[in-house]
C-alpha positions in Angstrom: 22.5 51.0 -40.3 25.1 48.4 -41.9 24.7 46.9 -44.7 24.5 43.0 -42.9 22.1 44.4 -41.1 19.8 46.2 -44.0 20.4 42.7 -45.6 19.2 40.8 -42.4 16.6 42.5 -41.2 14.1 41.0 -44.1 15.3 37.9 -44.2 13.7 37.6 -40.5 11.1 39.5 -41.3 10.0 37.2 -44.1 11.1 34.1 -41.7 8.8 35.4 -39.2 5.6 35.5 -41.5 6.0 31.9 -42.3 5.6 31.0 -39.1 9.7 29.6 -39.0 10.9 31.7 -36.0 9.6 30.3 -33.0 9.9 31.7 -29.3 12.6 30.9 -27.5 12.3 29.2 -24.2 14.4 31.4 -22.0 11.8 31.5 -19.0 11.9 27.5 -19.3 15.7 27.6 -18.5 14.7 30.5 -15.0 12.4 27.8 -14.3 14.5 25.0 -13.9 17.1 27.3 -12.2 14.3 28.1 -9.7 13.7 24.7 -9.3 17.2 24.1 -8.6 17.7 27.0 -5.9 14.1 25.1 -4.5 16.2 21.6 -3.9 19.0 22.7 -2.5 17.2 25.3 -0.1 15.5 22.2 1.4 18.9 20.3 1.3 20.3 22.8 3.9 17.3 23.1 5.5 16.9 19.1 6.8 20.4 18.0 6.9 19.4 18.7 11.0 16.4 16.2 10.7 19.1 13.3 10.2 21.7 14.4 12.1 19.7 15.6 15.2 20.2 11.6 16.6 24.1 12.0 15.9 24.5 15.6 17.2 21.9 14.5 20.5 24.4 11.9 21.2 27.4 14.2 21.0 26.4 16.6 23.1 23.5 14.7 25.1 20.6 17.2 23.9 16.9 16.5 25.1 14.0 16.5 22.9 13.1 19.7 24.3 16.5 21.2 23.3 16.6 19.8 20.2 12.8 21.2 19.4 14.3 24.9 20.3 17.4 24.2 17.9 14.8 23.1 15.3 12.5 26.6 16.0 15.3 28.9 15.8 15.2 28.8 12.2 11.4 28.6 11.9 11.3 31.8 13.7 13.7 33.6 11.5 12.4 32.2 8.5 9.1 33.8 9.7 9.8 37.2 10.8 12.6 38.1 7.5 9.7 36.6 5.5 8.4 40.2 4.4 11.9 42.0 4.5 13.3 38.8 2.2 10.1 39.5 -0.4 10.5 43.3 0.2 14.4 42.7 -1.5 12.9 40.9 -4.1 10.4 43.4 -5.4 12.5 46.8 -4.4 15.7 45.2 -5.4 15.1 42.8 -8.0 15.2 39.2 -7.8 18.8 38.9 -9.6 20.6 40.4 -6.7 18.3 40.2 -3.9 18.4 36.1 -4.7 22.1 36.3 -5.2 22.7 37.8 -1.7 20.3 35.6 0.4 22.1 32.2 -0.7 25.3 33.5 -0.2 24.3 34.0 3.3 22.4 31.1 4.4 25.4 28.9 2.5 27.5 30.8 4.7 25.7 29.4 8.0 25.3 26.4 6.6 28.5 25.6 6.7 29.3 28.0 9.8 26.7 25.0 12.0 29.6 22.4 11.6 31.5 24.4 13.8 28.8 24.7 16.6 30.3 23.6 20.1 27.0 24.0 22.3 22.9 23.8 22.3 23.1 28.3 22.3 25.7 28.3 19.3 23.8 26.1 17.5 20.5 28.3 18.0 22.5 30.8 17.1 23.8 29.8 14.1 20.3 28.1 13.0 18.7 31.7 13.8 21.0 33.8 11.0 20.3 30.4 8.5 16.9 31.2 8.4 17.1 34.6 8.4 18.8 34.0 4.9 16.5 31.1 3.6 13.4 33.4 4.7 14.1 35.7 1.7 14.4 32.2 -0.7 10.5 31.3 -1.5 8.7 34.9 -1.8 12.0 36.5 -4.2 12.1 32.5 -6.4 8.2 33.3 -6.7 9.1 37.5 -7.7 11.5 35.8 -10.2 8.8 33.8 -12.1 6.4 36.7 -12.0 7.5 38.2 -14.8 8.5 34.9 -17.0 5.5 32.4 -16.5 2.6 32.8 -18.4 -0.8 32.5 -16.3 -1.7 28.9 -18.1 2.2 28.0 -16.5 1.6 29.0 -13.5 0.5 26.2 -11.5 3.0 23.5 -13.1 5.8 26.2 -12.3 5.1 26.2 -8.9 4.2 22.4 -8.3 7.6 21.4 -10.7 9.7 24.4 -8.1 8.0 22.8 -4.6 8.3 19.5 -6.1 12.0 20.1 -6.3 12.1 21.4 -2.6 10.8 17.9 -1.4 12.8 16.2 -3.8 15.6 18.0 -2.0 14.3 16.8 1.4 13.6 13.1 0.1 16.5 12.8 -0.9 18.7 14.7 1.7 17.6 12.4 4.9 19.7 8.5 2.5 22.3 10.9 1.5 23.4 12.6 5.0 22.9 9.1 6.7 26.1 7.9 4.5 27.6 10.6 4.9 27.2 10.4 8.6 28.4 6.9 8.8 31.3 7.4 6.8 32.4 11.3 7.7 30.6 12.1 11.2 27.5 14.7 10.8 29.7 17.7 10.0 30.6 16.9 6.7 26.8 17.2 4.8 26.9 20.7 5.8 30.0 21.6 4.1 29.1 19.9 1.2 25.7 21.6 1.2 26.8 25.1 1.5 29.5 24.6 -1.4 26.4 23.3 -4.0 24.6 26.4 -2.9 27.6 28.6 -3.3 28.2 27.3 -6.5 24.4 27.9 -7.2 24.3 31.8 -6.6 27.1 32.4 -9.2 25.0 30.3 -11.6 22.1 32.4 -11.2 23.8 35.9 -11.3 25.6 35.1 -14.3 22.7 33.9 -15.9 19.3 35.3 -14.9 17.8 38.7 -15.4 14.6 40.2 -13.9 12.2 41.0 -17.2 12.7 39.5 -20.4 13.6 42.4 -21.8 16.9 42.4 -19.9 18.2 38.9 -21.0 20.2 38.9 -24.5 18.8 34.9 -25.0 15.5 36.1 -25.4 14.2 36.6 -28.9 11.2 38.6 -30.3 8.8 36.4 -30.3 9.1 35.0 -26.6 9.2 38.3 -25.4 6.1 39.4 -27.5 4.1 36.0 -26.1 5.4 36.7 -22.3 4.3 40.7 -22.5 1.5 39.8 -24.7 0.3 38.0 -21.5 1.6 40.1 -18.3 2.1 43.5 -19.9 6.0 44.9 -20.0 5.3 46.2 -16.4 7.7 48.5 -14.5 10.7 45.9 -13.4 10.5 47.4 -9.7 7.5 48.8 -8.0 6.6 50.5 -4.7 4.5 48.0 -2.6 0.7 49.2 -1.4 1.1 47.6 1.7 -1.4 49.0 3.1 -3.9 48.1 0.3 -2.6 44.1 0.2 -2.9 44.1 4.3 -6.7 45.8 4.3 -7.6 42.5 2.0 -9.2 39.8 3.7 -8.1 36.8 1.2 -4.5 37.8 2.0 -5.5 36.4 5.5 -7.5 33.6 4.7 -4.7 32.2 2.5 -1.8 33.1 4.7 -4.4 31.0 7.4 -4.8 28.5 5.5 -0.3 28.2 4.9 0.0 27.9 8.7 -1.9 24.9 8.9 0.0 23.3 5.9 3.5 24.9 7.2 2.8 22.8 10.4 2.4 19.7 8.9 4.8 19.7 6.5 7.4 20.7 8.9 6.4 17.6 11.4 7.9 16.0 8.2 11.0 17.9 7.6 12.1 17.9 11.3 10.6 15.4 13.8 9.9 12.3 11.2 13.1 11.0 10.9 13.2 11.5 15.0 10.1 9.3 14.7 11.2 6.6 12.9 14.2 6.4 15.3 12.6 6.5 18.6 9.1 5.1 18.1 9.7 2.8 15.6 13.1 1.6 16.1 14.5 1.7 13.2 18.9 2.2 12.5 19.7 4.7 10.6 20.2 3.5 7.6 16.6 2.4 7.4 15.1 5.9 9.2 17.1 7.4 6.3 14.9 5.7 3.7 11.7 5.7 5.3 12.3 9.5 6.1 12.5 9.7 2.1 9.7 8.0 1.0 6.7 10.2 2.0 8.6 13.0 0.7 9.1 11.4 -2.4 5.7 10.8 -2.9 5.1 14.6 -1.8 7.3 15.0 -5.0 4.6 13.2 -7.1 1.8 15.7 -5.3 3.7 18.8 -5.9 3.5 17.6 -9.7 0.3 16.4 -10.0 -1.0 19.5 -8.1 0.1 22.2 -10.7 -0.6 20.0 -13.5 -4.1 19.6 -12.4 -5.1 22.7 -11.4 -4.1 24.1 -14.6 -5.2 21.4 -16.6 -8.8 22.4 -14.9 -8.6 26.2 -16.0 -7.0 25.5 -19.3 -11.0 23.4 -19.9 -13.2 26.1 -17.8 -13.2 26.1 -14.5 -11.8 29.3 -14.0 -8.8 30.1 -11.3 -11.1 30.3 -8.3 -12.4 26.5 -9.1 -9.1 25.2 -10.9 -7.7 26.6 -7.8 -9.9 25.8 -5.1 -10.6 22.0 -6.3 -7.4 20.6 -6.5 -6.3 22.0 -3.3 -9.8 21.0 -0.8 -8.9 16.9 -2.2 -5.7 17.3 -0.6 -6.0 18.5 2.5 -8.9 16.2 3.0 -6.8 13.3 1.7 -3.7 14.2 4.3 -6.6 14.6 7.2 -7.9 11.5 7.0 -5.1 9.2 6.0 -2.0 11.0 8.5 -4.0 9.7 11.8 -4.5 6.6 9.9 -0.6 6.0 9.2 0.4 6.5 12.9 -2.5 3.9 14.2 -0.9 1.8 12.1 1.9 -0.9 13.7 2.8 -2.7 10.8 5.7 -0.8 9.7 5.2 -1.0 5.5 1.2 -0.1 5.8 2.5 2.9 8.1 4.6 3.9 5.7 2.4 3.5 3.0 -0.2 5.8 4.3 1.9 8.5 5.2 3.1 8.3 1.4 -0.5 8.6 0.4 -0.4 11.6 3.2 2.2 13.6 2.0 1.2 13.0 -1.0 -2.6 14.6 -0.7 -0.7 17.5 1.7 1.5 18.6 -1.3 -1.4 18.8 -4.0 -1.9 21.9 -2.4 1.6 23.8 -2.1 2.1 24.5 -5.7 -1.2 25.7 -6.2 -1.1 27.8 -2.7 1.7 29.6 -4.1 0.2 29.7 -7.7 -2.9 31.9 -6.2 0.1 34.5 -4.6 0.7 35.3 -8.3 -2.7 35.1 -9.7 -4.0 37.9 -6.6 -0.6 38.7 -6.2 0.6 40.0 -9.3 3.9 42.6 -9.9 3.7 42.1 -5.6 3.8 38.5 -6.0 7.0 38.4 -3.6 5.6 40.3 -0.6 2.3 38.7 -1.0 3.9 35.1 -1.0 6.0 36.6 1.6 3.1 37.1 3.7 1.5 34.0 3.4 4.7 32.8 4.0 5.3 34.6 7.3 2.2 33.0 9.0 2.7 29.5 7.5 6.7 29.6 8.9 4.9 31.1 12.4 2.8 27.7 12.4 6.2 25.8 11.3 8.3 27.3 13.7 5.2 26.5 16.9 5.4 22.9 15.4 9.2 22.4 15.5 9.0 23.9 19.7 5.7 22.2 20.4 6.0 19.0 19.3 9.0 17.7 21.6 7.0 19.0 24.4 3.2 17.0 23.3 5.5 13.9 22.5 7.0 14.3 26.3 3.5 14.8 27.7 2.1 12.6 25.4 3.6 10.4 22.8 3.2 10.2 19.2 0.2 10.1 18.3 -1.2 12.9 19.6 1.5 15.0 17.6 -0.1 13.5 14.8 -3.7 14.4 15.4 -3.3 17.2 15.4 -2.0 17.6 12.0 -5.3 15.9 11.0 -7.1 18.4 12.5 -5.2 21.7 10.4 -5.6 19.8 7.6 -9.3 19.9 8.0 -9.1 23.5 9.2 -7.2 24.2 5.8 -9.7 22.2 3.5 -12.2 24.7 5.3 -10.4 28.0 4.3 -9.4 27.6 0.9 -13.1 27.1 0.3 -12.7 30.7 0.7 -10.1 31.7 -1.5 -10.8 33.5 -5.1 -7.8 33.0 -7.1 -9.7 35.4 -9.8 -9.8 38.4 -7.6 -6.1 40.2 -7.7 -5.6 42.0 -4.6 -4.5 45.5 -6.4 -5.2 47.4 -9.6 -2.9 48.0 -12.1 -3.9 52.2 -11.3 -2.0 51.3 -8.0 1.2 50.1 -9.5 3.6 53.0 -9.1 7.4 52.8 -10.8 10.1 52.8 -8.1 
């Protein structure tokens, strides 16, 4: 041992005991590069939504068409769901994320130079089969930073930044469209996600242990609270597919998946067609609702834990926050369509998408609290079925709007809502699916 070292070494000892080194707040900076890889995942993702009128145009696309262009991706997204979470717990989330942005940048950039309807489903098909590994390896990557009280902010603050991406996404594209044509936002896009992915390898580590920022104390209050835990673990699949709440929630996500894709995909369509609005104005009454679905992702998380920081335990904390929600989105989405006055519509879908996304960060905050070290396959299930229900809505929809108009469409997002409300009534966020006997070192 040197002697700076022997000299040291009591200094921060004696430092220590008086309470003057803190924690650092290393998992607060892998938060807010989560939330980051969030944004611009939904960035990529409805860049389509606005340009679908300039690209129908082009190439003189139905709404049929364009509904199969919009499912290509859904479908991906759904069946690499549980490969893209497997990379995440076999592989790490370092370079399993690494890899899958790199990729979906790749064909995000690649669907500027679509020439027909079966390149483009093409093309759309390999995006999502990179974006499907994006949600279940971001939520692996928190599992072993967040502390269980920081749970449900973490996940509202990273879902709030994926509709903050798609709020903002539909004004931004809309200029860019008017000024550029509609290939240029997906250039741009895959260049901010490129840059992204070299950001996070550089930076990010998979335990705490790994990453030199991290002193003492934060590591000792992060293992204090989650064990040290092996960093990679075989998956009990068949254990976590024998549970019935793996079901019920993964249920429960299709019925939110449908609706909140109605939003990312067909809305601005919406405004365009059945409203009449240019695009300039469908741009910014695209954002809105998904602004205020940024205000629910926040208020969701915050809640729920604010709830079991007082007593209520995870299953009520849980359970509460997310039954108001659905119930609010059930009642007021029907309501917002009935409506012809254009700034009342408006209005209540805000009030809408703002009850549908109290529930997403605390959906995804249960696939950590039952979910534990297989918090990426588990969210990676749920995930599968809700991106099923997204991927029927994207192909279904232009075929009830044909048959049957708009309204319709949006009935029967009032209808899962309710469906939802009625299925997270069943969900014990307190009862982990596995047992820490069944967590095997890969």
């Amino acid at each position: 041992m040197s002697a700076t070292r022997a000299l040291r070494e009591p200094v921060a000892a004696a430092a220590a005991a008086e309470g003057a080194v803190r924690p650092t707040r290393v998992r607060h900076a892998v938060l807010w590069l989560t939330v980051l890889a969030y944004l611009i995942t939904y960035m990529d993702r409805v860049v389509i939504a606005t340009a679908a009128p300039s690209i129908q145009k082009e190439y003189g696309f139905s709404l049929v068409t364009m509904g199969w262009i919009f499912a290509a991706f859904q479908f991906a997204y759904a069946l690499f769901q549980i490969p893209g979470g497997w990379l995440g717990d076999r592989f790490g989330p370092r370079r399993a994320l690494t890899g899958v942005v790199i990729w979906w940048s790749t064909f995000t950039a690649a669907t500027a130079l679509t020439w027909s309807a079966g390149s483009m489903m093409v093309c759309r098909f390999l995006f999502g089969l990179g974006e499907a590994g994006a949600f279940p390896i971001a939520t692996r990557s928190l599992s072993r930073w967040m502390l269980p009280a920081e749970r449900g902010w973490a996940q509202g603050l990273t879902h709030a930044g994926a509709r903050l991406g798609g709020a903002v996404t539909p004004v931004f594209v809309a200029l860019l469209i008017v000024d550029f044509g509609w290939r240029m936002p997906f250039l741009l896009f895959a260049g901010a996600g490129l840059a992204w992915a070299l950001l996070w390898f550089v930076y990010y580590r998979d335990t705490p242990r790994e990453h030199r920022g991290v002193n003492a104390e934060e590591r000792a209050l992060i293992e204090g609270a989650l064990g040290a835990g092996p960093a990679r673990a075989k998956v009990p699949w068949r254990r976590l597919l024998a549970q019935p709440q793996l079901w019920t929630l993964s249920a429960m996500y299709f019925c939110y998946a449908y609706c909140i894709n109605i939003f990312l995909t067909w809305f601005p369509k919406y405004l365009h067609d059945a409203r009449g609005y240019d695009l300039a104005v469908m741009g910014l009454f695209a954002s809105l609702p998904l602004m205020a679905g940024v205000v629910g992702d926040l208020a969701g998380g915050w809640t729920s834990d604010l709830l079991i920081k007082r007593g209520a335990g995870l299953k009520l904390g849980r359970r509460i926050v997310a039954v108001v929600g659905f119930v609010i989105a059930a009642v007021m989405i029907p309501l917002a369509a009935a409506i012809d006055a254009p700034i009342p519509s408006i209005v209540c879908f805000c009030v809408a998408l703002f009850g549908l996304e109290l529930t997403v960060g605390v959906s995804w905050a249960v696939t950590l609290d039952i979910g534990g070290e297989f918090a990426g396959s588990v969210s990676a299930v749920m995930n599968t079925l809700g991106n099923l229900g997204a991927a029927i809505a994207a192909a279904v929809t232009g075929y009830i709007v044909t048959m049957g108009g708009w309204f319709p469409a949006f009935l029967v997002l009032a209808v899962l809502c309710a469906v939802a409300a009625l299925l997270f009534l069943r969900i014990d966020a307190s009862r982990q699916l596995t047992t820490a006997d069944e967590i095997v070192a890969a």
